[in-house]
TORVO-481689 format. One record per residue: residue in three letters; residue number from 1; x, y, z of N, C-alpha, C, O in turn. Coordinates in nm, 2 decimals, m for minus. Each point is the difference from the previous one (the first is absolute). Layout:
<atoms>
<atom><residuo>Ala</residuo><num>NUM</num><n_xx>X</n_xx><n_yy>Y</n_yy><n_zz>Z</n_zz><ca_xx>X</ca_xx><ca_yy>Y</ca_yy><ca_zz>Z</ca_zz><c_xx>X</c_xx><c_yy>Y</c_yy><c_zz>Z</c_zz><o_xx>X</o_xx><o_yy>Y</o_yy><o_zz>Z</o_zz></atom>
...
</atoms>
This chain:
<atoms>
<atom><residuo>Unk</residuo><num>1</num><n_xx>6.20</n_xx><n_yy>10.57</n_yy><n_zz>6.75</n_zz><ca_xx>0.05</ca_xx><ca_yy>0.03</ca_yy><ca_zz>m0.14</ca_zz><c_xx>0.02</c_xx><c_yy>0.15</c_yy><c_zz>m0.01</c_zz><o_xx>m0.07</o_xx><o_yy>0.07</o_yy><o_zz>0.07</o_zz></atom>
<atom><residuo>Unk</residuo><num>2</num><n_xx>0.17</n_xx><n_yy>0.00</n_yy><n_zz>m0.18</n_zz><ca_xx>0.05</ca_xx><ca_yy>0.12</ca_yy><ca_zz>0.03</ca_zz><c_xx>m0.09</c_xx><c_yy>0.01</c_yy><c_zz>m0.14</c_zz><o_xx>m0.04</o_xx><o_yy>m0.10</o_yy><o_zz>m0.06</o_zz></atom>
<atom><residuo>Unk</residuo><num>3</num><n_xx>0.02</n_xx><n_yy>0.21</n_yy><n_zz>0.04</n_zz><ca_xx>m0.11</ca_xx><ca_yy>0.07</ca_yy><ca_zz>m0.13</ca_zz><c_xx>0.07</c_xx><c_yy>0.09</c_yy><c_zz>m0.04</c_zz><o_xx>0.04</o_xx><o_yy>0.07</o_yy><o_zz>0.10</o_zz></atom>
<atom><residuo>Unk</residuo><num>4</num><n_xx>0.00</n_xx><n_yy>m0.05</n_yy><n_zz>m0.17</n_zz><ca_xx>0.08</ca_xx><ca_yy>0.13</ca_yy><ca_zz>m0.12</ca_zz><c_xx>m0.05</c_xx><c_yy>m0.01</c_yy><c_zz>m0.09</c_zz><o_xx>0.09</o_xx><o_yy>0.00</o_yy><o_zz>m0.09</o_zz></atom>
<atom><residuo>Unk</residuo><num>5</num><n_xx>m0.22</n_xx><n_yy>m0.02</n_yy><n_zz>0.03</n_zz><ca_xx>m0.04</ca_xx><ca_yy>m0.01</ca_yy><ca_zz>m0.12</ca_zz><c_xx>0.02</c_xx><c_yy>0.16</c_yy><c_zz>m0.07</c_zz><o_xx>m0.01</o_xx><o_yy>0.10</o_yy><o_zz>0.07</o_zz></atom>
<atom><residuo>Unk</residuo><num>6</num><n_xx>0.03</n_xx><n_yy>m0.11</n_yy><n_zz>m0.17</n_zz><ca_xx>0.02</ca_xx><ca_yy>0.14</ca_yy><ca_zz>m0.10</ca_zz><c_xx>0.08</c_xx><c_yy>0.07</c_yy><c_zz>0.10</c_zz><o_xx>m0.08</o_xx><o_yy>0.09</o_yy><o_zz>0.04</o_zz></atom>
<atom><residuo>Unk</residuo><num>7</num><n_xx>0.19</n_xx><n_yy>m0.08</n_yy><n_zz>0.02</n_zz><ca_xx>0.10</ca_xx><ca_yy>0.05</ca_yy><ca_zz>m0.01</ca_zz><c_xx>0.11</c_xx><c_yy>m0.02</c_yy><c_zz>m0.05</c_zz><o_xx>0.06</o_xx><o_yy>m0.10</o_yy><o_zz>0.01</o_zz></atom>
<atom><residuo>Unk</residuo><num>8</num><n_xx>m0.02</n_xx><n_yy>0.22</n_yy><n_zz>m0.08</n_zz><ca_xx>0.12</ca_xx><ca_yy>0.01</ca_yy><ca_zz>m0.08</ca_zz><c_xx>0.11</c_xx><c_yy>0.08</c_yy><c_zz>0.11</c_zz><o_xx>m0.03</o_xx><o_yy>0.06</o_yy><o_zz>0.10</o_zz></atom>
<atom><residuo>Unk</residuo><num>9</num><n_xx>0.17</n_xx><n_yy>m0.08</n_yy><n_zz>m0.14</n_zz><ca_xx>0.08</ca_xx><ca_yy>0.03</ca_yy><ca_zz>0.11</ca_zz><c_xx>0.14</c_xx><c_yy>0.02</c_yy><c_zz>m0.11</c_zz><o_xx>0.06</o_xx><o_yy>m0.09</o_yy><o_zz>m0.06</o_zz></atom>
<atom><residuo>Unk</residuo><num>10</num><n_xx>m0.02</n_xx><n_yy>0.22</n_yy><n_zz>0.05</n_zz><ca_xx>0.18</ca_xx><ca_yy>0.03</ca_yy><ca_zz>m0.10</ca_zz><c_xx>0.10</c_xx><c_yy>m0.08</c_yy><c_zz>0.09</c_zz><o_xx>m0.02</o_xx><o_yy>m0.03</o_yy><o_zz>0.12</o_zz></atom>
<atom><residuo>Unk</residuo><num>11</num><n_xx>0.12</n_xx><n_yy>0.01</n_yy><n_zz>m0.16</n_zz><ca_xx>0.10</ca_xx><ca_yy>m0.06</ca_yy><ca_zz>0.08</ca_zz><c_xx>0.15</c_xx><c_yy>m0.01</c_yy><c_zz>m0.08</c_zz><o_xx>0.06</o_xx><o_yy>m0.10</o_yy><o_zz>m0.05</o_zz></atom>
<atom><residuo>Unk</residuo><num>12</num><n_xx>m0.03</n_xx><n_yy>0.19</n_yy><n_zz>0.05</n_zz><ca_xx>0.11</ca_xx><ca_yy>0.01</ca_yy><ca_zz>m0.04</ca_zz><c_xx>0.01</c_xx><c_yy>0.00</c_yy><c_zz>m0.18</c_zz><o_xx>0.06</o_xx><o_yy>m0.08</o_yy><o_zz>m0.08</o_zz></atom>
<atom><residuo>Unk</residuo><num>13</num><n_xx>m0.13</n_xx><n_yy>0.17</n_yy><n_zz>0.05</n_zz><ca_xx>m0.05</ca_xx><ca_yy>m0.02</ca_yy><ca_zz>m0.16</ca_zz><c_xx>m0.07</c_xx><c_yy>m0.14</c_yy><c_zz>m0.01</c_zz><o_xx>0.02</o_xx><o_yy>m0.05</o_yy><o_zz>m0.11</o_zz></atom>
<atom><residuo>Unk</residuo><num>14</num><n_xx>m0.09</n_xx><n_yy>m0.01</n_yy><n_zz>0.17</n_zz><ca_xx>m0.13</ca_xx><ca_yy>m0.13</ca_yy><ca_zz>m0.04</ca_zz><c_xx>m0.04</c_xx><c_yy>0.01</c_yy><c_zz>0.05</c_zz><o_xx>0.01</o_xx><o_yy>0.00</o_yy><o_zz>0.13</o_zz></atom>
<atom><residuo>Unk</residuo><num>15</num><n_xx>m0.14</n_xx><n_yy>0.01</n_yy><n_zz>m0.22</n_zz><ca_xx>m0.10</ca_xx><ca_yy>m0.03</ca_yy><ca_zz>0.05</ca_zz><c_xx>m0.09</c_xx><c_yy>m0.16</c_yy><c_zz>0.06</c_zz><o_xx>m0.02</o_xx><o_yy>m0.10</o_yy><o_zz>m0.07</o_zz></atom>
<atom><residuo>Unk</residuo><num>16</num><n_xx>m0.03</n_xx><n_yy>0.12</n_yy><n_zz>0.19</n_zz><ca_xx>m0.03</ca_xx><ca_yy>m0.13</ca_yy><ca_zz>0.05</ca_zz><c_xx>m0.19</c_xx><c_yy>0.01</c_yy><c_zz>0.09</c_zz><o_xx>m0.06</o_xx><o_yy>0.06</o_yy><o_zz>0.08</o_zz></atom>
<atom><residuo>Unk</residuo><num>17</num><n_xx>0.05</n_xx><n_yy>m0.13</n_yy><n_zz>m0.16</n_zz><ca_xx>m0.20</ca_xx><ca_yy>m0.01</ca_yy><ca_zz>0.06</ca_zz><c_xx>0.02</c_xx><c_yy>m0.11</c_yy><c_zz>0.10</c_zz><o_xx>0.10</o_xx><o_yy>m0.06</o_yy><o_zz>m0.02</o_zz></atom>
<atom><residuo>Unk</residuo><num>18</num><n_xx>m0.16</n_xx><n_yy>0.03</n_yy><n_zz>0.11</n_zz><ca_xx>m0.01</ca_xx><ca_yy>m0.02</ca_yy><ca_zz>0.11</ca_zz><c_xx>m0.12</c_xx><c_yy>m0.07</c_yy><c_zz>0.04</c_zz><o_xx>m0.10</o_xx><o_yy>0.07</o_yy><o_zz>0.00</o_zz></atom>
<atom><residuo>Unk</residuo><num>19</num><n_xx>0.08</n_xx><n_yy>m0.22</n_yy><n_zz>0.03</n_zz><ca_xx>m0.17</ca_xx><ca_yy>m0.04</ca_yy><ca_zz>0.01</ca_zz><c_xx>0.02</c_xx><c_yy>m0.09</c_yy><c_zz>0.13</c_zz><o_xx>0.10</o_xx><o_yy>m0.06</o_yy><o_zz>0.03</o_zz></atom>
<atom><residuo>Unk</residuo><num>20</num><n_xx>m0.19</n_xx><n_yy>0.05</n_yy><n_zz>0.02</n_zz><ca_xx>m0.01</ca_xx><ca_yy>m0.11</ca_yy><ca_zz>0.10</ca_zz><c_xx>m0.10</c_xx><c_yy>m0.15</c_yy><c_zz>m0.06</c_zz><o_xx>m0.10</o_xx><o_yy>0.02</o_yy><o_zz>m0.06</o_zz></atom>
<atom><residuo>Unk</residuo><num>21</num><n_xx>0.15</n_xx><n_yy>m0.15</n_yy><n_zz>0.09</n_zz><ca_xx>m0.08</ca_xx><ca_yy>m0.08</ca_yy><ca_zz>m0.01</ca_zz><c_xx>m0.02</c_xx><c_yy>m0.05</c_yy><c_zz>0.11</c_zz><o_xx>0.06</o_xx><o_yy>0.04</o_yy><o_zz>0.11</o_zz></atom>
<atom><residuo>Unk</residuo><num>22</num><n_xx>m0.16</n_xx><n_yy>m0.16</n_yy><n_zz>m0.11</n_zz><ca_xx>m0.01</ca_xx><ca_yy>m0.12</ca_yy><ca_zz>0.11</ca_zz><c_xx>0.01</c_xx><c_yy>m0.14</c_yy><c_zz>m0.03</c_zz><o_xx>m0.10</o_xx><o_yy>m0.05</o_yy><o_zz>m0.04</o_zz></atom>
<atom><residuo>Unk</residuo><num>23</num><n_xx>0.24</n_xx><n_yy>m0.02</n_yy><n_zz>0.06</n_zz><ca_xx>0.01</ca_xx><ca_yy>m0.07</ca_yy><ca_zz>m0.08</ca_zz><c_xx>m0.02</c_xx><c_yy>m0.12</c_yy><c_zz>0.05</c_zz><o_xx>0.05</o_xx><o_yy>m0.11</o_yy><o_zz>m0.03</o_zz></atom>
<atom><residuo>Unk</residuo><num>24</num><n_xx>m0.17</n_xx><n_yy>0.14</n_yy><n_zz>0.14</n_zz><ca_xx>m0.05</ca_xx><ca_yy>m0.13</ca_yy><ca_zz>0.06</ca_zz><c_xx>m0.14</c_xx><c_yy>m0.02</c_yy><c_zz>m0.07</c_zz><o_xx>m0.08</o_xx><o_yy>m0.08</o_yy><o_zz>0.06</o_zz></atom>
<atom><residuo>Unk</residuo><num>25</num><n_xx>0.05</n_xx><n_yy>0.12</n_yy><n_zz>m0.15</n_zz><ca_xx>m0.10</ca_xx><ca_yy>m0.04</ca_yy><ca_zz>m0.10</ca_zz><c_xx>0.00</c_xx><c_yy>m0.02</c_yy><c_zz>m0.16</c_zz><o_xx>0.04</o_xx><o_yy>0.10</o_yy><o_zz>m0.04</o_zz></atom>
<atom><residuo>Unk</residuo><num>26</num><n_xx>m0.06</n_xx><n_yy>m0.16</n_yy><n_zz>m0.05</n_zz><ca_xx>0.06</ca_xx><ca_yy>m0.04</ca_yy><ca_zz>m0.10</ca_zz><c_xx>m0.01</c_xx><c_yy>0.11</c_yy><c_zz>m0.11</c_zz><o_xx>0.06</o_xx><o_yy>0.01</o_yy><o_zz>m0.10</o_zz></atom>
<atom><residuo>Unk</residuo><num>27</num><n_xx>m0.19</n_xx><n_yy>0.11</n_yy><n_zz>0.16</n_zz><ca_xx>0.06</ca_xx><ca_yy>0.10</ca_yy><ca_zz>m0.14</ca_zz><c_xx>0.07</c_xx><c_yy>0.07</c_yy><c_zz>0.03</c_zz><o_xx>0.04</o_xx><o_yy>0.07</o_yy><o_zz>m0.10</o_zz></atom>
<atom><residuo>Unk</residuo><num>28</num><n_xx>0.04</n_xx><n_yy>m0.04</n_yy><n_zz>0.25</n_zz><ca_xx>0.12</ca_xx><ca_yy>0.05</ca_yy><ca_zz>0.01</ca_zz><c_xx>0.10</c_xx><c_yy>m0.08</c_yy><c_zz>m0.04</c_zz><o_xx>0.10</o_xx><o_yy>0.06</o_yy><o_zz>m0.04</o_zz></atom>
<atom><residuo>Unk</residuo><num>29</num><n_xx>m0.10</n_xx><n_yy>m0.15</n_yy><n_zz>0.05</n_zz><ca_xx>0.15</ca_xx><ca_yy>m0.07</ca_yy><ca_zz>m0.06</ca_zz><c_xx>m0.03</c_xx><c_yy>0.01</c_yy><c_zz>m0.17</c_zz><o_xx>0.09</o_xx><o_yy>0.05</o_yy><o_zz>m0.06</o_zz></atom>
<atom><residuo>Unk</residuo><num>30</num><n_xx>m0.16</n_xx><n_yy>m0.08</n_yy><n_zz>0.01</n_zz><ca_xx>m0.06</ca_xx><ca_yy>0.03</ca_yy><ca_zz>m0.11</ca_zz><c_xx>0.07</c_xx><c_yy>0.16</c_yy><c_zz>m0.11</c_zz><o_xx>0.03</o_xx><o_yy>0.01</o_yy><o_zz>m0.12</o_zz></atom>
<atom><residuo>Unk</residuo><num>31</num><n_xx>m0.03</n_xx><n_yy>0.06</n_yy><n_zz>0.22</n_zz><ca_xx>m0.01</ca_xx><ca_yy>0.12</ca_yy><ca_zz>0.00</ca_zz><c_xx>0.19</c_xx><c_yy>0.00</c_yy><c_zz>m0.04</c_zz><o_xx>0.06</o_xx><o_yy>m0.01</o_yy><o_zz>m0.11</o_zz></atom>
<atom><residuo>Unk</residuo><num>32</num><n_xx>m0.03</n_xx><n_yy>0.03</n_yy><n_zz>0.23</n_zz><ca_xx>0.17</ca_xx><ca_yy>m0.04</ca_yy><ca_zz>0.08</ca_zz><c_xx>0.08</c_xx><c_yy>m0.05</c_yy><c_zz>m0.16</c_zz><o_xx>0.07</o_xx><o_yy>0.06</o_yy><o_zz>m0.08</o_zz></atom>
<atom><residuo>Unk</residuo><num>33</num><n_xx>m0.14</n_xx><n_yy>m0.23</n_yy><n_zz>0.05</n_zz><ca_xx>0.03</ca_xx><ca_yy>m0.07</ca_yy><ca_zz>m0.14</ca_zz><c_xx>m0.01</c_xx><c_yy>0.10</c_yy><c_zz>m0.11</c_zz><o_xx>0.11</o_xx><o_yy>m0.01</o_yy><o_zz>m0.07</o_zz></atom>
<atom><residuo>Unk</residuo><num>34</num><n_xx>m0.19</n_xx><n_yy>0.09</n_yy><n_zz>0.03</n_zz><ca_xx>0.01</ca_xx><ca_yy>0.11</ca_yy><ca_zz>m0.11</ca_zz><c_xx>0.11</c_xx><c_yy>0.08</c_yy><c_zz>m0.03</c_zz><o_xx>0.06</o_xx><o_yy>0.04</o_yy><o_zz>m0.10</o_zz></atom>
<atom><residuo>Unk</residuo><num>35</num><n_xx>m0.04</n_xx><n_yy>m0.02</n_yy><n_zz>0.25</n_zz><ca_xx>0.09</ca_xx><ca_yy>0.14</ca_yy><ca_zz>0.06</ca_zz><c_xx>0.13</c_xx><c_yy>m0.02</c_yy><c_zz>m0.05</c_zz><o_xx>0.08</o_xx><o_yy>0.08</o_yy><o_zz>m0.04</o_zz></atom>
<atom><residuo>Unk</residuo><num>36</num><n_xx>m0.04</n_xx><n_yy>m0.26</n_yy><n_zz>0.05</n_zz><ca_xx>0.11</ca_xx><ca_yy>m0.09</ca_yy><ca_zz>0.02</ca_zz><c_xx>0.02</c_xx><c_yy>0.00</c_yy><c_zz>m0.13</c_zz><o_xx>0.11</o_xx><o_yy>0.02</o_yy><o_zz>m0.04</o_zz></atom>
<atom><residuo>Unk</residuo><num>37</num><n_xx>m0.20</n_xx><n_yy>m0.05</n_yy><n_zz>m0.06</n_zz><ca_xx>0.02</ca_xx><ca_yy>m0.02</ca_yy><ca_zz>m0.17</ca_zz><c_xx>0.04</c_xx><c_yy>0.08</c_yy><c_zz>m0.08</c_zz><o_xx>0.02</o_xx><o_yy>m0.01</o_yy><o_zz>m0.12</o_zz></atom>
<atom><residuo>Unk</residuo><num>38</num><n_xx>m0.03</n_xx><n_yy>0.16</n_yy><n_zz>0.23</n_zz><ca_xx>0.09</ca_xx><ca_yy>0.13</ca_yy><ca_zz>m0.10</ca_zz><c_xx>0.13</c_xx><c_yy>0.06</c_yy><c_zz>0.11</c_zz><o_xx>0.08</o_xx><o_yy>0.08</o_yy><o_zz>m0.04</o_zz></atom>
<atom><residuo>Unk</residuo><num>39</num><n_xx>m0.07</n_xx><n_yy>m0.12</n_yy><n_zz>0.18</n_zz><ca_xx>0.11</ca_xx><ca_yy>0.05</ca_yy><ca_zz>0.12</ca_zz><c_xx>0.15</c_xx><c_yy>m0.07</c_yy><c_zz>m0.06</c_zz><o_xx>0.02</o_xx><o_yy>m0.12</o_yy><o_zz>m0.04</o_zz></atom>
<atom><residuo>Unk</residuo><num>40</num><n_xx>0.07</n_xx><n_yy>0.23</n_yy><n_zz>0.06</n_zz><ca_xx>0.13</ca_xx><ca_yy>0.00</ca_yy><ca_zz>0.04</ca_zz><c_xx>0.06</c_xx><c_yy>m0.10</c_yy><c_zz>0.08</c_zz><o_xx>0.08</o_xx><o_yy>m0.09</o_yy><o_zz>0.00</o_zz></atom>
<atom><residuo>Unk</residuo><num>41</num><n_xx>m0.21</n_xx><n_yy>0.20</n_yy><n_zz>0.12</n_zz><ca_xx>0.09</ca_xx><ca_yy>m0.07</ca_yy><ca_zz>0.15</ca_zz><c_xx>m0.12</c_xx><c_yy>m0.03</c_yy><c_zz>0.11</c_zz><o_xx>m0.11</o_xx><o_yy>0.05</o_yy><o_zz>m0.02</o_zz></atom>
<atom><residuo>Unk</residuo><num>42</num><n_xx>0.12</n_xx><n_yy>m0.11</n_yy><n_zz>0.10</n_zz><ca_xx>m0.10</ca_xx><ca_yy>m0.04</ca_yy><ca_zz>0.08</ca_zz><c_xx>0.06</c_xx><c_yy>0.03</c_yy><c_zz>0.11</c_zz><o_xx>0.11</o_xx><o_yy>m0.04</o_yy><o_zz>m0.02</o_zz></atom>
<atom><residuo>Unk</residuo><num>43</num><n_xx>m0.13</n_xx><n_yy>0.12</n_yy><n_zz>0.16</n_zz><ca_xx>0.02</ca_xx><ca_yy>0.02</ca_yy><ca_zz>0.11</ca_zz><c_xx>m0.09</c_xx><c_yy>m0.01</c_yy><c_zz>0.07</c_zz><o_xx>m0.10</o_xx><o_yy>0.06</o_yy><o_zz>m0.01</o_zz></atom>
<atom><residuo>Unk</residuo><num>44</num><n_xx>0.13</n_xx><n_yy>m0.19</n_yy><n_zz>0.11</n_zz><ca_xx>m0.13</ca_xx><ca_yy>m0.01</ca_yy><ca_zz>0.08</ca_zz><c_xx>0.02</c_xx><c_yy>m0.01</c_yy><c_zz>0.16</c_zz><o_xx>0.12</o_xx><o_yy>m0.01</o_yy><o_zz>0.04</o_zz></atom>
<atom><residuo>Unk</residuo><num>45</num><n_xx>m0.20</n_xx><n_yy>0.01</n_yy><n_zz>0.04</n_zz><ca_xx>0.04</ca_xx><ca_yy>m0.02</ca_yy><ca_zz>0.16</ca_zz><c_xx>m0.05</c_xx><c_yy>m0.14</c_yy><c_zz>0.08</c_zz><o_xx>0.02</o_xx><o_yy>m0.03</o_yy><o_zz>0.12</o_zz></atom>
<atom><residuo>Unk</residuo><num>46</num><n_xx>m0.07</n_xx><n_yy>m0.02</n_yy><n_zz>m0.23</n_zz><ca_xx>m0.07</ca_xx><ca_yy>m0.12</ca_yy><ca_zz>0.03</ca_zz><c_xx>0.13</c_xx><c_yy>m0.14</c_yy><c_zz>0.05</c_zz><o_xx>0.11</o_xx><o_yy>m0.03</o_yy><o_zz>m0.05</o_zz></atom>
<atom><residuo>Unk</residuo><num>47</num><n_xx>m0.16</n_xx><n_yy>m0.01</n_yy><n_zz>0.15</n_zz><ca_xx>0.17</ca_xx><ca_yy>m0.10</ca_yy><ca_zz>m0.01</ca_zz><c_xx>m0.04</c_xx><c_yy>m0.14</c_yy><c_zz>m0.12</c_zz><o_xx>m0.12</o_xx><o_yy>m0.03</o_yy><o_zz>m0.01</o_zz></atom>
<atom><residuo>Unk</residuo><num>48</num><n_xx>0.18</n_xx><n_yy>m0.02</n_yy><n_zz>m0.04</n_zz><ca_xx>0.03</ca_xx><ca_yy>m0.06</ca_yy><ca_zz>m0.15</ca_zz><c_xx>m0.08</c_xx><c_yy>m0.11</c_yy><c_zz>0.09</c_zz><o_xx>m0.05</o_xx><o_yy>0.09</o_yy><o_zz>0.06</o_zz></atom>
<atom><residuo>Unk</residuo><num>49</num><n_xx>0.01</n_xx><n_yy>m0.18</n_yy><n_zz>m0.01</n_zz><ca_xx>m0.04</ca_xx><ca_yy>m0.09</ca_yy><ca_zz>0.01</ca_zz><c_xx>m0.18</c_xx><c_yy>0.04</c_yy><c_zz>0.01</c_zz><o_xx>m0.09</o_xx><o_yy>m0.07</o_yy><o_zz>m0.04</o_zz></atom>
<atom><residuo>Unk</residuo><num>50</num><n_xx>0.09</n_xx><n_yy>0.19</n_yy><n_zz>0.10</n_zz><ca_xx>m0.15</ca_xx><ca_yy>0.03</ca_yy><ca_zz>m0.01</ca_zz><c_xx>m0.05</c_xx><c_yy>0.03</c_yy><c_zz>m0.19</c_zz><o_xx>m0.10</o_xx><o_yy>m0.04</o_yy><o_zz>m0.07</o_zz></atom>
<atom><residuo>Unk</residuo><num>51</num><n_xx>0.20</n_xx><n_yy>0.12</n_yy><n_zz>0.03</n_zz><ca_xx>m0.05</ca_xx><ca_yy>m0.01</ca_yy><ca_zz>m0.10</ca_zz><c_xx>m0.01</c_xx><c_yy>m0.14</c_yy><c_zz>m0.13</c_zz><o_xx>m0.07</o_xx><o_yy>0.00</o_yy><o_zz>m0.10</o_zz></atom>
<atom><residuo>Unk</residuo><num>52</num><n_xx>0.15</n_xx><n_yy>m0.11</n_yy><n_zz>0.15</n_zz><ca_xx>0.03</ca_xx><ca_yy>m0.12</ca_yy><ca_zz>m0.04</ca_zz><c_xx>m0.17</c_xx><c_yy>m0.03</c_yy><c_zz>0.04</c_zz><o_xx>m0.08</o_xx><o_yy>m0.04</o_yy><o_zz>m0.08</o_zz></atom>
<atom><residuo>Unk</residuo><num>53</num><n_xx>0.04</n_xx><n_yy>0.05</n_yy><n_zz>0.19</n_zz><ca_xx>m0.13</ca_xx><ca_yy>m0.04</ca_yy><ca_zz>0.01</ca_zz><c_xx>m0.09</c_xx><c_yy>0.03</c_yy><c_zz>m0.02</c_zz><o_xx>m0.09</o_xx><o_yy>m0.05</o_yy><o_zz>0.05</o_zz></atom>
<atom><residuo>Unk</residuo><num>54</num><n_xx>0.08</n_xx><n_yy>0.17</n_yy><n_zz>m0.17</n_zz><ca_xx>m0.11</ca_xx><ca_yy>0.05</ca_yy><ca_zz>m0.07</ca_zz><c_xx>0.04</c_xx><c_yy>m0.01</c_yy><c_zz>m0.17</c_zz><o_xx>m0.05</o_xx><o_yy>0.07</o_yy><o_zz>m0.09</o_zz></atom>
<atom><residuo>Unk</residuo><num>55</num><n_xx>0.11</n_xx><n_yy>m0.14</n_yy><n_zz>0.09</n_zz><ca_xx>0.03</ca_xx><ca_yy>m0.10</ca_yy><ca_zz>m0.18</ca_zz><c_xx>0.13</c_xx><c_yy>0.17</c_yy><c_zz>m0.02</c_zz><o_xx>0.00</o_xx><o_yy>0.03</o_yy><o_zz>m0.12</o_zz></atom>
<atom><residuo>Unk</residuo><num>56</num><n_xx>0.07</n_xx><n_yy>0.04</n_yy><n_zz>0.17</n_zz><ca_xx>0.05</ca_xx><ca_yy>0.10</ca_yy><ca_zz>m0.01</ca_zz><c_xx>0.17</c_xx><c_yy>m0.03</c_yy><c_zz>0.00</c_zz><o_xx>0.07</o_xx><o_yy>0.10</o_yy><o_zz>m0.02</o_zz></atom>
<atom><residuo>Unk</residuo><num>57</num><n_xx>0.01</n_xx><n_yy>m0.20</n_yy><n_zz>0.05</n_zz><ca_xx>0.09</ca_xx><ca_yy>m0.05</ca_yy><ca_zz>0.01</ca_zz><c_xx>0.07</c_xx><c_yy>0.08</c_yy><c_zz>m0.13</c_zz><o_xx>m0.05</o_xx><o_yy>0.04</o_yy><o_zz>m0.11</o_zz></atom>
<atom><residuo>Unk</residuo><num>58</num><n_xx>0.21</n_xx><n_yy>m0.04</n_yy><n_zz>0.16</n_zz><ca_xx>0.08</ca_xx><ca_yy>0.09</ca_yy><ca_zz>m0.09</ca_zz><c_xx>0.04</c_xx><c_yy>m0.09</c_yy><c_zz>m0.13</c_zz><o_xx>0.04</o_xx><o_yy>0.06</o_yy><o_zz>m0.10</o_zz></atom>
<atom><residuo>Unk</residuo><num>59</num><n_xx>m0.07</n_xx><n_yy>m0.20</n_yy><n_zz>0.11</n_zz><ca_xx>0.07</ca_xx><ca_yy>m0.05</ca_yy><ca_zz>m0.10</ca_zz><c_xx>m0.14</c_xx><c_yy>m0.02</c_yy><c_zz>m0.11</c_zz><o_xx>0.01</o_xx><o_yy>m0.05</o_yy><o_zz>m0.11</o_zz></atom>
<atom><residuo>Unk</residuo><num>60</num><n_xx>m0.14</n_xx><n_yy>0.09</n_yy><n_zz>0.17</n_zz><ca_xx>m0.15</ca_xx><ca_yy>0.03</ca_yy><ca_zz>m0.08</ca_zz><c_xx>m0.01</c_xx><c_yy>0.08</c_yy><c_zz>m0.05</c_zz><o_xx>m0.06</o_xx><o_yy>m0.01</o_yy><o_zz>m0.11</o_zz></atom>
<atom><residuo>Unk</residuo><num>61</num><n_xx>0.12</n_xx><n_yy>0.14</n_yy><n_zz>0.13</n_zz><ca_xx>0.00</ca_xx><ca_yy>0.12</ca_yy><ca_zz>m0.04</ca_zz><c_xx>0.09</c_xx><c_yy>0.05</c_yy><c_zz>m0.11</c_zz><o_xx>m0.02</o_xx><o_yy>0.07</o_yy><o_zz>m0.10</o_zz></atom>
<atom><residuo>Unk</residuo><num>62</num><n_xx>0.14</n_xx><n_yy>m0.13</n_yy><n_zz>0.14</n_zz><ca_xx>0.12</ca_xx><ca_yy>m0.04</ca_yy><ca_zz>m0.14</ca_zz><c_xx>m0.09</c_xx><c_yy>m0.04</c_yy><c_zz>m0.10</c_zz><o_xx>m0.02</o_xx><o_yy>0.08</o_yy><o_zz>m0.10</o_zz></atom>
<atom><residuo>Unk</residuo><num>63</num><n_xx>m0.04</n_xx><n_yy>m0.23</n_yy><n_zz>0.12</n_zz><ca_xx>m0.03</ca_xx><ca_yy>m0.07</ca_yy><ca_zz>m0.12</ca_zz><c_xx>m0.09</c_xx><c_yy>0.09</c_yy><c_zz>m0.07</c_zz><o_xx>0.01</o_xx><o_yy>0.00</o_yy><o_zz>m0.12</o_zz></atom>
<atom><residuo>Unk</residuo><num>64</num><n_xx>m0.12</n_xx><n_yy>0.10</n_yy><n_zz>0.19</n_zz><ca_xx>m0.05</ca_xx><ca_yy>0.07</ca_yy><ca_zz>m0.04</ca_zz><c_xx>0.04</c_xx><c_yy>0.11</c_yy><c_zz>m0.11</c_zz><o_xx>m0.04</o_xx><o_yy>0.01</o_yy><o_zz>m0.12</o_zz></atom>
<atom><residuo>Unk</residuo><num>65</num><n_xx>0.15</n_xx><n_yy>0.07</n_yy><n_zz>0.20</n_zz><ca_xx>0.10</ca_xx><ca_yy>0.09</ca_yy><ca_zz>m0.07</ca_zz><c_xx>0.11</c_xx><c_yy>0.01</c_yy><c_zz>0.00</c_zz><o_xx>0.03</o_xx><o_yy>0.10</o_yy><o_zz>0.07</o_zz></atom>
<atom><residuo>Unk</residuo><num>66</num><n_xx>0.09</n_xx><n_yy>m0.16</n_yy><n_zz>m0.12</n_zz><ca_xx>0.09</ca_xx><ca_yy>m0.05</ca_yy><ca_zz>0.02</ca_zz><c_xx>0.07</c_xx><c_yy>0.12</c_yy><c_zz>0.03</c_zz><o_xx>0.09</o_xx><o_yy>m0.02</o_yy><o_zz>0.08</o_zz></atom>
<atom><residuo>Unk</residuo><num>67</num><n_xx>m0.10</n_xx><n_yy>0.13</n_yy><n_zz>m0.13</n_zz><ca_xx>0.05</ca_xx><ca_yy>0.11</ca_yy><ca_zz>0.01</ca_zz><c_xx>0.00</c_xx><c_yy>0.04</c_yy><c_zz>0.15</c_zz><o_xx>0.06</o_xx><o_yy>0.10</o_yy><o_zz>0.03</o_zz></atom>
<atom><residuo>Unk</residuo><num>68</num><n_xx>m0.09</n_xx><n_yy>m0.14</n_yy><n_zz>0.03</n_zz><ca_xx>m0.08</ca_xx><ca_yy>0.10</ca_yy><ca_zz>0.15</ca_zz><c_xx>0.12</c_xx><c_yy>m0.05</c_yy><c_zz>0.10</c_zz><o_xx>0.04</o_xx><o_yy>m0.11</o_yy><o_zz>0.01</o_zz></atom>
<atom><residuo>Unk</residuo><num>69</num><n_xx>0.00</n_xx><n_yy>0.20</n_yy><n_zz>0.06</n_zz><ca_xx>0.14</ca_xx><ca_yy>0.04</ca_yy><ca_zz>0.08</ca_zz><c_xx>m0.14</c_xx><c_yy>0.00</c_yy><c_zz>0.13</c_zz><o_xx>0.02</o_xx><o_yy>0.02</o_yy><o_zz>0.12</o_zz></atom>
</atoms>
């Protein structure tokens, strides 16, 4: 797992914090879920079926926030 906790990072006039989770345990997904109930956008590297296997599936995350690109 990658750790960037409390890093902040500018990027082209926005600002973006930076955290690592592990979302092979449930307060990381937990965690991820919060993140998702106020995110834009989700960019991930995980391939979609692994994340389908940790209750993370894209059409879960909609229902969550329908907003979320």
């Amino acid at each position: 797992m990658l750790r960037l906790e409390g890093l902040t990072k500018r990027y082209r006039g926005a600002e973006l914090a930076l955290e690592g989770v592990d979302l092979e345990v449930p307060a990381g997904r937990e965690r991820l879920l919060g993140w998702i109930d106020e995110a834009d956008v989700l960019v991930s590297s995980h391939p979609a079926d692994r994340l389908e296997a940790l209750g993370l599936a894209p059409d879960q995350l909609s229902a969550r926030n329908p907003g979320l690109v």
